[in-house]
Backbone bond lengths (Angstrom), bond angles and torsions (degrees), N, CA, C in turn:
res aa  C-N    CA-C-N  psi(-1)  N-CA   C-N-CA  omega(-1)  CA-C   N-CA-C  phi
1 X - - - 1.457 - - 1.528 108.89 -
2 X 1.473 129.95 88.98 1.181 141.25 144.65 1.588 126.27 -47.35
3 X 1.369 110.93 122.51 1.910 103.45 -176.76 2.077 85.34 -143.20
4 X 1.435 85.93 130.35 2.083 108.13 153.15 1.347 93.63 -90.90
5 X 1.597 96.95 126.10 1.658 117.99 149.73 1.001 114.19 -100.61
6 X 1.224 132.40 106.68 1.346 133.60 178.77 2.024 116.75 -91.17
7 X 1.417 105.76 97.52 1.323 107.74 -173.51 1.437 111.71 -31.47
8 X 1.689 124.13 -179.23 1.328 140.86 167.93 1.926 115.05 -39.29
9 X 1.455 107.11 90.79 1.348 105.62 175.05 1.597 118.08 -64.96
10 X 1.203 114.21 122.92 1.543 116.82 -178.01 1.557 137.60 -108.06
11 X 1.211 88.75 90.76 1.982 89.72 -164.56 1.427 113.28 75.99
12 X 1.456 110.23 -166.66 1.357 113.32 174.31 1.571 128.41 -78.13
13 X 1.302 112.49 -10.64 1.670 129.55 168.35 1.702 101.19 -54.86
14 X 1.636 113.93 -33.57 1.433 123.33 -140.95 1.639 85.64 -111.17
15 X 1.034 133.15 -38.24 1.256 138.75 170.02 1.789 121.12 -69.17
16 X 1.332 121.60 -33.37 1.020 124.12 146.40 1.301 144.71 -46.78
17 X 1.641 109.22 -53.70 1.416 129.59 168.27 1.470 113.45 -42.20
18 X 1.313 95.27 -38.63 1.560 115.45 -165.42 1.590 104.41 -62.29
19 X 1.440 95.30 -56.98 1.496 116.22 -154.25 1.957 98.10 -45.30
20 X 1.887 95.16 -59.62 1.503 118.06 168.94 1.393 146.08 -13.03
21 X 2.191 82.32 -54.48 1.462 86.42 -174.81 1.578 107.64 -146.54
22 X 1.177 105.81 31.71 1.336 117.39 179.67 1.663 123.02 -61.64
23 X 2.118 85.81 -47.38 1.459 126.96 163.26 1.479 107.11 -17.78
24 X 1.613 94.82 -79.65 1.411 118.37 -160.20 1.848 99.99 -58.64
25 X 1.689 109.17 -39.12 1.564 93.36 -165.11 1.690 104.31 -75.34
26 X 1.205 117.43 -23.46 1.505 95.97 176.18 1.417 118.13 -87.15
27 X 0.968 109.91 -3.65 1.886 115.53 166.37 1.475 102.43 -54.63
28 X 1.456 108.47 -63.26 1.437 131.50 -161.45 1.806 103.31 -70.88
29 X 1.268 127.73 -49.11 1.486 135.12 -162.39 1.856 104.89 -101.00
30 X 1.201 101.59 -16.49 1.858 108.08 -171.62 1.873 107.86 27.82
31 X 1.387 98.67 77.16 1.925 103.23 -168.56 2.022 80.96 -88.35
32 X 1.171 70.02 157.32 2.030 101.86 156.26 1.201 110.87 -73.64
33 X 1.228 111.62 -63.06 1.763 124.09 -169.90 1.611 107.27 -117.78
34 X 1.329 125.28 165.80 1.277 149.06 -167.02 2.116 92.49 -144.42
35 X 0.785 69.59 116.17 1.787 91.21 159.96 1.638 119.17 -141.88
36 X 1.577 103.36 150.64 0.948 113.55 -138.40 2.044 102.27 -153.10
37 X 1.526 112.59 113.40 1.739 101.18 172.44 1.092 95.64 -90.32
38 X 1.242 129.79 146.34 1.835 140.19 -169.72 1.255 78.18 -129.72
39 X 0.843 167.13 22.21 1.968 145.89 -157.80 1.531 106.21 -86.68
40 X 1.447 109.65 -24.27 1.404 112.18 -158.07 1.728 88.44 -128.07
41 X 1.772 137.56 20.17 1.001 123.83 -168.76 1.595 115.11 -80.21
42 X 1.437 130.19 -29.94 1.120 147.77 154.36 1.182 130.39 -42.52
43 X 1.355 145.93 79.28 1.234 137.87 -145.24 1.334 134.44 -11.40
44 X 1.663 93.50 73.96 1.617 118.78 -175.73 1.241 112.93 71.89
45 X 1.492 140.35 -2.80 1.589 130.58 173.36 1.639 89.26 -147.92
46 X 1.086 90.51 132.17 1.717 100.47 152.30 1.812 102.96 93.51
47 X 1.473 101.28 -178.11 1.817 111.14 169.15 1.004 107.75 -139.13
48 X 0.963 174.43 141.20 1.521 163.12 19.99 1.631 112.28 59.08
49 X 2.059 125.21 143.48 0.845 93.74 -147.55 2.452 81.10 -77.04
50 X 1.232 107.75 -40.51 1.307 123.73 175.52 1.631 99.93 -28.22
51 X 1.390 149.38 -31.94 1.087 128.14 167.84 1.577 115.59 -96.85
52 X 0.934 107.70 -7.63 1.462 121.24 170.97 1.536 78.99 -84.72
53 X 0.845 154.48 -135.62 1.803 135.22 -111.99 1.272 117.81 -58.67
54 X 1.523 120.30 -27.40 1.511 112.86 156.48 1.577 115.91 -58.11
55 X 0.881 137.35 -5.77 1.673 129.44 172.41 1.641 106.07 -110.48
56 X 1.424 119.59 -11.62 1.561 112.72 139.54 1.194 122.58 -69.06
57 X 1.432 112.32 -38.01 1.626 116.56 179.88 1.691 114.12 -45.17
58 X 1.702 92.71 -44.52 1.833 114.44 -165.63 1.669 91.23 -72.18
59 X 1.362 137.46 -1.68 1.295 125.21 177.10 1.778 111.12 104.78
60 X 1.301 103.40 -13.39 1.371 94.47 160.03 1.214 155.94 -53.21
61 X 1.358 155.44 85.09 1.159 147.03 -115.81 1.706 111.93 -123.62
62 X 1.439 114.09 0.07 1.784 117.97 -179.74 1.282 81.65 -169.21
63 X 1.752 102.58 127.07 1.220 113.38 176.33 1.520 99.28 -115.43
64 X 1.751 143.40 126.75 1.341 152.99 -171.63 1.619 94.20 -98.11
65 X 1.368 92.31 151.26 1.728 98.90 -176.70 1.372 92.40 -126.67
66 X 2.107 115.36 -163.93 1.563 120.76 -177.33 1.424 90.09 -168.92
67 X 1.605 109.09 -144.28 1.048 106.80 175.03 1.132 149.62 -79.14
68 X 1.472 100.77 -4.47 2.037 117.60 176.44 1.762 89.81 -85.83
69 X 1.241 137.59 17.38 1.671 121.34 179.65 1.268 114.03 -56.01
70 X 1.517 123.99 -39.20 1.543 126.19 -170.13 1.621 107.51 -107.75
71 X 1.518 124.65 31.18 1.182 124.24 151.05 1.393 138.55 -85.36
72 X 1.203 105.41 5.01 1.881 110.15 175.53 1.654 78.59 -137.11
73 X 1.475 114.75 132.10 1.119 122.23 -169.99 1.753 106.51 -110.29
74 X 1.144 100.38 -21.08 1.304 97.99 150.06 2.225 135.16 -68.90
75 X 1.053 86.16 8.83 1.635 97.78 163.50 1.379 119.87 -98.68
76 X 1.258 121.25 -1.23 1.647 136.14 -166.58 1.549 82.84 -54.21
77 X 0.872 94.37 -88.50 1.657 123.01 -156.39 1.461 112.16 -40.78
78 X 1.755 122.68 -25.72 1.386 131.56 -166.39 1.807 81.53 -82.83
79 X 1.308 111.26 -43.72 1.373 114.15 -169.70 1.583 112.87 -38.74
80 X 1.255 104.20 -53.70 1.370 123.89 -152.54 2.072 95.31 -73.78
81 X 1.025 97.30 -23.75 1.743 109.05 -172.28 1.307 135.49 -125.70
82 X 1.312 111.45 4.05 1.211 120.06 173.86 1.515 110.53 -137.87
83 X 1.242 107.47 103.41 1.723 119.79 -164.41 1.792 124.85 -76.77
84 X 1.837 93.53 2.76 1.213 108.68 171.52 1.965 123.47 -73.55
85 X 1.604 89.08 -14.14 1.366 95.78 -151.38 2.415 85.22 -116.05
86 X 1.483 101.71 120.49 1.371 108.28 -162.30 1.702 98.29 -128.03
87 X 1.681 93.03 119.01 1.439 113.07 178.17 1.486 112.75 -99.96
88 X 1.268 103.07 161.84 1.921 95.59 -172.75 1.301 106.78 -76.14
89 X 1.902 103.18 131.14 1.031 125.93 -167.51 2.084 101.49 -60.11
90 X 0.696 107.97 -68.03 2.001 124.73 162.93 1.559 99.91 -4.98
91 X 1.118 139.26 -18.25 1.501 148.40 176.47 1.686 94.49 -66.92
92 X 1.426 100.39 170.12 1.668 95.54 169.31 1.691 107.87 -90.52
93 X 0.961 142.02 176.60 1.351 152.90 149.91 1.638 115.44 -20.81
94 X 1.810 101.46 -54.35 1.624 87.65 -170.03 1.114 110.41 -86.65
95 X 1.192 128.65 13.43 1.382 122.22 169.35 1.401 111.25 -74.13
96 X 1.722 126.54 153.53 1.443 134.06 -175.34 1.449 120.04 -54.03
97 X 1.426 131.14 115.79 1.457 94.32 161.28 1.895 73.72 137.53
98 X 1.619 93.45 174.37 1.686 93.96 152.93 1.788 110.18 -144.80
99 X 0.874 151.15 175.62 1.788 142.28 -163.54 1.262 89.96 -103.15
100 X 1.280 157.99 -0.79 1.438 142.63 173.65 1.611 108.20 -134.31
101 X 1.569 118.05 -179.60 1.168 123.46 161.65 1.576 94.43 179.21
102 X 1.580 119.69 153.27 1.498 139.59 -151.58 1.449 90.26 -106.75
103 X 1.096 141.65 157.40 1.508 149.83 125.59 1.197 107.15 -120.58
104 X 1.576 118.72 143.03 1.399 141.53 -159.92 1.582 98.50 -120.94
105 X 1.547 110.29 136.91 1.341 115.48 -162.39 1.228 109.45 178.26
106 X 1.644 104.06 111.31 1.683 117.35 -148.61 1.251 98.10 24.47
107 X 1.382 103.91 77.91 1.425 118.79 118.31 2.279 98.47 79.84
108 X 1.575 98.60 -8.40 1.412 101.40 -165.80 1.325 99.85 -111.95
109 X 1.602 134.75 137.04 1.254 156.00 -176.60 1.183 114.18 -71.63
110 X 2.070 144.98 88.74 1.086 118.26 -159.47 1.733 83.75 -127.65
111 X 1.510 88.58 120.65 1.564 102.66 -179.63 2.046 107.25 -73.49
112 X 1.434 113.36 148.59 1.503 110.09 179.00 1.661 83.01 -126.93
113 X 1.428 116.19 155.13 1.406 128.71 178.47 1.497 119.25 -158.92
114 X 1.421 98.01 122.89 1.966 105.10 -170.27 1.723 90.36 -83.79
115 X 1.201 111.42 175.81 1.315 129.57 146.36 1.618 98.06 165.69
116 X 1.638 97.27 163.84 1.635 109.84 -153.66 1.122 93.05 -115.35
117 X 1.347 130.08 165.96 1.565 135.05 -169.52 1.922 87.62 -116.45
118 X 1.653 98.58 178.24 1.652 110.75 -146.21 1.665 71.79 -109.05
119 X 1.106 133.15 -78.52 1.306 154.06 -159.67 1.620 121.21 -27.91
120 X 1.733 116.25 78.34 1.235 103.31 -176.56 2.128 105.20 111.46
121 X 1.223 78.87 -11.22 1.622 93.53 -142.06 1.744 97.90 -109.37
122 X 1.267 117.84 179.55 2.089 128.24 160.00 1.433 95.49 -44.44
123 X 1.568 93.42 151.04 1.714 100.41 177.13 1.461 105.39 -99.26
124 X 1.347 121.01 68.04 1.442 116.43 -170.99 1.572 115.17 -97.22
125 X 1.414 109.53 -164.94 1.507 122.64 175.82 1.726 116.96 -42.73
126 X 0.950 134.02 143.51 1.398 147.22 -176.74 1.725 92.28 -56.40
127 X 1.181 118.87 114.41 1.389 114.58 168.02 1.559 127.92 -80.55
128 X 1.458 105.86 -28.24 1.949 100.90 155.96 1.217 104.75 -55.16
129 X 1.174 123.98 -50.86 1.588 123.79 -153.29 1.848 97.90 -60.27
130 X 1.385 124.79 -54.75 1.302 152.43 -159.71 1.472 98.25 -60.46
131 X 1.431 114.55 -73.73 1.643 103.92 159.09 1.324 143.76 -46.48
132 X 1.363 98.10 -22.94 1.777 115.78 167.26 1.672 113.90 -65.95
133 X 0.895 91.45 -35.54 1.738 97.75 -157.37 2.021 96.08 -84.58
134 X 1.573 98.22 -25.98 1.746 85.56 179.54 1.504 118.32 -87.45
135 X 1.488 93.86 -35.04 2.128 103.58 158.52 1.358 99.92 -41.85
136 X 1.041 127.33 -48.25 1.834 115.30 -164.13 1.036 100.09 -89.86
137 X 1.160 152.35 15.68 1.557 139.13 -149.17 1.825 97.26 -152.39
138 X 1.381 120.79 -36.76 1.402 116.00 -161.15 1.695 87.43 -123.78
139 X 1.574 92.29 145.55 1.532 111.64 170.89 1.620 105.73 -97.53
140 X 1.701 99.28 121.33 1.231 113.12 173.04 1.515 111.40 -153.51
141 X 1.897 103.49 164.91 1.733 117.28 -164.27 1.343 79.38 -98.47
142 X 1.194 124.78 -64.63 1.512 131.19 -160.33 1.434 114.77 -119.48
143 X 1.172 111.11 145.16 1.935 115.85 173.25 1.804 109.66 -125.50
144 X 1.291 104.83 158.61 1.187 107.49 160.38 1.525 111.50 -161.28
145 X 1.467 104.46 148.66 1.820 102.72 -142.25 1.388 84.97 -119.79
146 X 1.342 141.21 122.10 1.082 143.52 151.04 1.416 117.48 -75.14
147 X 1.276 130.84 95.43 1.737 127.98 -171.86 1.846 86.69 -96.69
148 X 1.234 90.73 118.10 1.554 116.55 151.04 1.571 120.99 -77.56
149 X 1.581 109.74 97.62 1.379 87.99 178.92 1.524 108.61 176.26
150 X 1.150 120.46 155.41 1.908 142.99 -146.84 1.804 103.20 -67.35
151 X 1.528 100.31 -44.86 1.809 100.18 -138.62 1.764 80.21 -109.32
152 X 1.398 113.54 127.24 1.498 128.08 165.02 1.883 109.92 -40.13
153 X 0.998 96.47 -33.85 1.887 111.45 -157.57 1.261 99.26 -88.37
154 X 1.596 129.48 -28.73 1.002 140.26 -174.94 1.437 127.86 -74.45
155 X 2.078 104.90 -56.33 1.757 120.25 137.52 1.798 115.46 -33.59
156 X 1.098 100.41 -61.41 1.803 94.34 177.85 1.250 147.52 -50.38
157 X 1.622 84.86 -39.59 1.644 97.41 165.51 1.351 123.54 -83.34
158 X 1.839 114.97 -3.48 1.056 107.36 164.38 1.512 113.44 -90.53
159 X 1.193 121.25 -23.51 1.660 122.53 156.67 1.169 119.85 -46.28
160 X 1.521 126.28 -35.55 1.655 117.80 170.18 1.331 97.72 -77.15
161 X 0.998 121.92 -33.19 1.660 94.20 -161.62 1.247 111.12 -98.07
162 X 1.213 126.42 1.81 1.590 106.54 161.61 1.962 118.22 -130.48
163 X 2.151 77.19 36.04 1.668 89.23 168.46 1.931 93.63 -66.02
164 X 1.860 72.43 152.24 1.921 89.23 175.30 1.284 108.70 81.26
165 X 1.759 123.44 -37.65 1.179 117.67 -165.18 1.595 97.30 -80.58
166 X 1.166 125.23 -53.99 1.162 122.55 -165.19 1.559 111.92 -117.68
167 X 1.433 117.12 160.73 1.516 112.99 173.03 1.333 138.82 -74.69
168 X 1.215 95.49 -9.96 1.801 111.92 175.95 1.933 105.67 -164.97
169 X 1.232 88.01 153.47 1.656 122.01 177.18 1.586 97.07 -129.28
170 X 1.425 101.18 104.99 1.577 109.40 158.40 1.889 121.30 -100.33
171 X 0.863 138.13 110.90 1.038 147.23 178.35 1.936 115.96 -81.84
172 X 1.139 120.19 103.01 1.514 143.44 -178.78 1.532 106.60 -104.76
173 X 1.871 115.10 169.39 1.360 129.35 174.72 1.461 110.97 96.07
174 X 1.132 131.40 -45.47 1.061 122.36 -174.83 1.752 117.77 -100.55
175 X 0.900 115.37 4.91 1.164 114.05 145.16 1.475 119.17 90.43
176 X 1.398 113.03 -34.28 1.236 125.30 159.70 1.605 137.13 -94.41
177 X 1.175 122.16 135.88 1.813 123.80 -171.47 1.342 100.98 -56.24
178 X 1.223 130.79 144.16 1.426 145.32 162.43 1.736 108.03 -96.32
179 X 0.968 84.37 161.83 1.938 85.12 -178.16 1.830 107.49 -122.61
180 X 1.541 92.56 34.40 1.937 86.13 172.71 1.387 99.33 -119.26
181 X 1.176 126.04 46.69 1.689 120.13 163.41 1.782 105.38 -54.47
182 X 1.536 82.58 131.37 2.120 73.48 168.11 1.517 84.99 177.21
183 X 1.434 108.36 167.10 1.670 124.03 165.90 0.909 102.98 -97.13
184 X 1.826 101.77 142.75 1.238 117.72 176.17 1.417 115.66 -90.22
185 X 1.328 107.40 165.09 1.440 116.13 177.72 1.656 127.83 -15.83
186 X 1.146 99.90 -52.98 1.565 107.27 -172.40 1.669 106.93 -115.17
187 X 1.648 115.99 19.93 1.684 117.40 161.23 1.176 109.36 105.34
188 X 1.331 128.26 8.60 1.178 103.54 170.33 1.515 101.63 -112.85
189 X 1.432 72.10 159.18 2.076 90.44 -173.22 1.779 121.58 -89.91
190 X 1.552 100.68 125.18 1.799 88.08 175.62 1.500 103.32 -149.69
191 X 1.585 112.05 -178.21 1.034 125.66 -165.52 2.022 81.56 -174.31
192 X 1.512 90.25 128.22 1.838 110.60 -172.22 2.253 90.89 -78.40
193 X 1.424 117.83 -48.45 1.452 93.33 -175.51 1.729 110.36 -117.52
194 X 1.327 137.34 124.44 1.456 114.60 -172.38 1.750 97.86 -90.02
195 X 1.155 108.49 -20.04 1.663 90.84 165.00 1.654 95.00 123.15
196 X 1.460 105.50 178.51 1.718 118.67 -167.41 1.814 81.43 -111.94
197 X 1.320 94.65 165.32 1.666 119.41 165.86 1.334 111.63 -138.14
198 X 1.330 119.47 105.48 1.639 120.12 -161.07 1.725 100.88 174.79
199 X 1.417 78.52 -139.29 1.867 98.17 -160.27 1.372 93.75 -67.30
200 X 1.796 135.63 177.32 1.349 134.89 -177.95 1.603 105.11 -103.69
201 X 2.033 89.26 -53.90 1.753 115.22 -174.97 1.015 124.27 -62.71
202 X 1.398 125.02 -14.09 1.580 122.83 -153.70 1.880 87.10 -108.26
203 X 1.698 100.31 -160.41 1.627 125.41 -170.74 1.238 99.32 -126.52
204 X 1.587 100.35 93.90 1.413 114.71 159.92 1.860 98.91 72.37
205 X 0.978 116.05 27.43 1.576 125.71 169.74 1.689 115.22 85.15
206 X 1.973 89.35 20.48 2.316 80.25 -178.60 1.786 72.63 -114.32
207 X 1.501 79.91 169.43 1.805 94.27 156.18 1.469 121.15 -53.19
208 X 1.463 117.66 125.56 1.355 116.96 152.24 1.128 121.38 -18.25
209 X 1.280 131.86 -117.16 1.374 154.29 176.43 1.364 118.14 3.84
210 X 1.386 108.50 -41.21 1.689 117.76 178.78 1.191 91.23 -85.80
211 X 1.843 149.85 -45.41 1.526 120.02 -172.49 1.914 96.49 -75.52
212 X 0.810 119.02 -60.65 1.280 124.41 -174.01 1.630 106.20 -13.96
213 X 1.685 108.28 -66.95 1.281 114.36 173.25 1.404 127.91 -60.62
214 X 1.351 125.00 -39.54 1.129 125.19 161.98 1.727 130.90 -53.56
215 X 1.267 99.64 -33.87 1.362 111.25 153.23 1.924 128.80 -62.59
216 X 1.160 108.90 -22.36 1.325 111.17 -171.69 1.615 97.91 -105.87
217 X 1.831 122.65 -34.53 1.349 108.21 -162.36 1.534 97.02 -115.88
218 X 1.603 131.28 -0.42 1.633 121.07 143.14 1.774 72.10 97.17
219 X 1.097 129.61 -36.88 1.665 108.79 -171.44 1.627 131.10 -67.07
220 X 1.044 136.43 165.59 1.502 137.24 -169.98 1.394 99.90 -73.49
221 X 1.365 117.65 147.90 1.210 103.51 172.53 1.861 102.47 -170.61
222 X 1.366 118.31 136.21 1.379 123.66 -144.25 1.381 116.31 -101.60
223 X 1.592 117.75 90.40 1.694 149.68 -169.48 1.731 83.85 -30.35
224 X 1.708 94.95 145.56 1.183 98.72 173.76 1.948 107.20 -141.31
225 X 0.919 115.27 91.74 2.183 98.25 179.17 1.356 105.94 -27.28
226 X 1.467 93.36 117.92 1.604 113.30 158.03 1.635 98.56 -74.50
227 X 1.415 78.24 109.29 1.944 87.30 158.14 1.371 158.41 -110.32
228 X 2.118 85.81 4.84 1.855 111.36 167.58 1.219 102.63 -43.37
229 X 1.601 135.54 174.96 1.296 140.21 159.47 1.817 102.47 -102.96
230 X 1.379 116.20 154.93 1.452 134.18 41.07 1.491 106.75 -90.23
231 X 1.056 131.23 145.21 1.715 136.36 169.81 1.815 106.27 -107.79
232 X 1.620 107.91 167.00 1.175 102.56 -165.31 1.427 91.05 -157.68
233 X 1.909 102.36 157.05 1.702 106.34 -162.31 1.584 87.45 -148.35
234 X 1.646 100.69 115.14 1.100 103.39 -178.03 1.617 104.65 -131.47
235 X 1.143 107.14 134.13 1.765 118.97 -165.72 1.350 114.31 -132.84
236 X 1.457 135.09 -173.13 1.731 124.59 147.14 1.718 86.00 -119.49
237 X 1.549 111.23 169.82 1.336 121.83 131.31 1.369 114.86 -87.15
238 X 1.107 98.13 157.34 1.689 110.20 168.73 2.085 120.13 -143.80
239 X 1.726 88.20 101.78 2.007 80.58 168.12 1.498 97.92 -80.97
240 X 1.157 103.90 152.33 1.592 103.35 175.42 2.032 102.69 -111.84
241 X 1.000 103.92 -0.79 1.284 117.80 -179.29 1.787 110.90 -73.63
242 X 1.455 77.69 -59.01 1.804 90.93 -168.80 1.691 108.09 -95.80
243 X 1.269 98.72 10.24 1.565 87.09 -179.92 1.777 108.66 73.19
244 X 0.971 127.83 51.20 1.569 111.56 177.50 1.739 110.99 -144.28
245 X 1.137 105.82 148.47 1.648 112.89 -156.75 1.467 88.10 -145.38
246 X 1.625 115.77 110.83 1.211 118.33 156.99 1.354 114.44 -128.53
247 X 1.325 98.54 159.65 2.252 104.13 -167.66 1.416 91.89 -102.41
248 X 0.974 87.60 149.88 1.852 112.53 173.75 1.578 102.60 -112.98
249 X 1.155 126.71 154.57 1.365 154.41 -155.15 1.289 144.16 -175.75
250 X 2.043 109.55 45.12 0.946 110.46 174.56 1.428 140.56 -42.48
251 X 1.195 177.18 -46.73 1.191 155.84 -117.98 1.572 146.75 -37.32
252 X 1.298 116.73 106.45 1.679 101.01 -174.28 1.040 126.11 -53.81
């Protein structure tokens, strides 16, 4: 069981990259599945349902969400009906959408699962608890947990605790690749950030200049996608067979 994680897609810089060299990575990796965080694919917040099918179009096949999910309010409704597209489970119930969904593939059950971390972050549902409750509840061969979320310590400790349980811990939100990919103790595979897919130059995929300043003059000031090039596509593979977790690291 081969899976592309394709880190936090960002705007149309992040949708491009994709389009580019997506080609080449499944030539090179031949995955089963394509996964994908869209949360930020909409000019830097949100998904749309119209860019949500262009990133099925691009071959994407499970799109993971976070905390920008309920910023284009026109995605409600894709939520509620299209089971490709997975919001963090950690929400309550009546919210749109559901935090997991199964894809079947030879014949084997490989569960995918959002949920958002507390830290920094919405004051929502207990996210150990949230992943607990769908392990007991859904029949699956394989899982992979996309934790949305701020605090390094926070991703990790959800990597211990549902080492063994599941086959991977992907860690999203912050935007940048971490360099501790490795298996844990009892097989499952993680890495705390898989990285942004977007602009190269900017902070975390807005223009410089506006965080820069906002940082120095404390005032509000309204993120914009840097969309000069170089752009950059940063993903893991994942066999879930053999245990192996490698990062991808496009840059132009």
């Amino acid at each position: 069981m081969k899976v592309i994680f394709i880190g936090d897609i960002v705007g149309s810089p992040g949708r491009d990259i994709v389009e580019e060299h997506l080609p080449l990575i499944i030539e090179k990796y031949n995955p089963d599945l394509i996964v994908a965080n869209g949360e930020n694919a909409a000019g830097g917040k949100g998904l749309t349902p119209k860019i949500a099918d262009e990133l099925f179009e691009l071959g994407i096949e499970i799109i993971t969400m976070g905390n920008h999910v309920w910023d284009k309010k026109e995605l409600y409704p894709m939520l509620e009906s299209d089971l490709r597209i997975v919001r963090p489970a950690n929400y309550p119930d009546a919210a749109p959408g559901k935090g997991y969904t199964t894809v079947k593939i030879d014949g084997k059950n490989l569960l995918i699962i959002n949920v958002s971390g507390l830290v920094y972050l919405d004051n929502l549902n207990c996210p150990f608890k949230a992943v607990e409750e769908i392990l007991n509840n859904v029949t699956y061969d394989y899982a992979i947990v996309d934790m949305h979320g701020e605090a390094t310590s926070e991703k990790l400790a959800m990597g211990w605790f549902l080492d063994g349980k599941v086959s991977a811990v992907l860690g999203t939100h912050t935007h940048v690749q971490t360099a501790d990919h490795r298996v844990l103790k009892e097989g499952t595979l993680y890495i705390t950030d898989v990285g942004m897919t977007g602009p190269y130059d900017g902070i975390i995929g807005v223009e410089k200049e506006v965080v820069i300043d906002k940082f120095i003059s404390k005032m509000p000031a309204r993120f914009t996608v840097l969309t000069d090039r170089p752009y950059q596509l940063n993903a893991v593979f994942l066999d879930l067979n053999e245990k192996i977790i490698t990062p991808i690291r496009i840059v132009e």
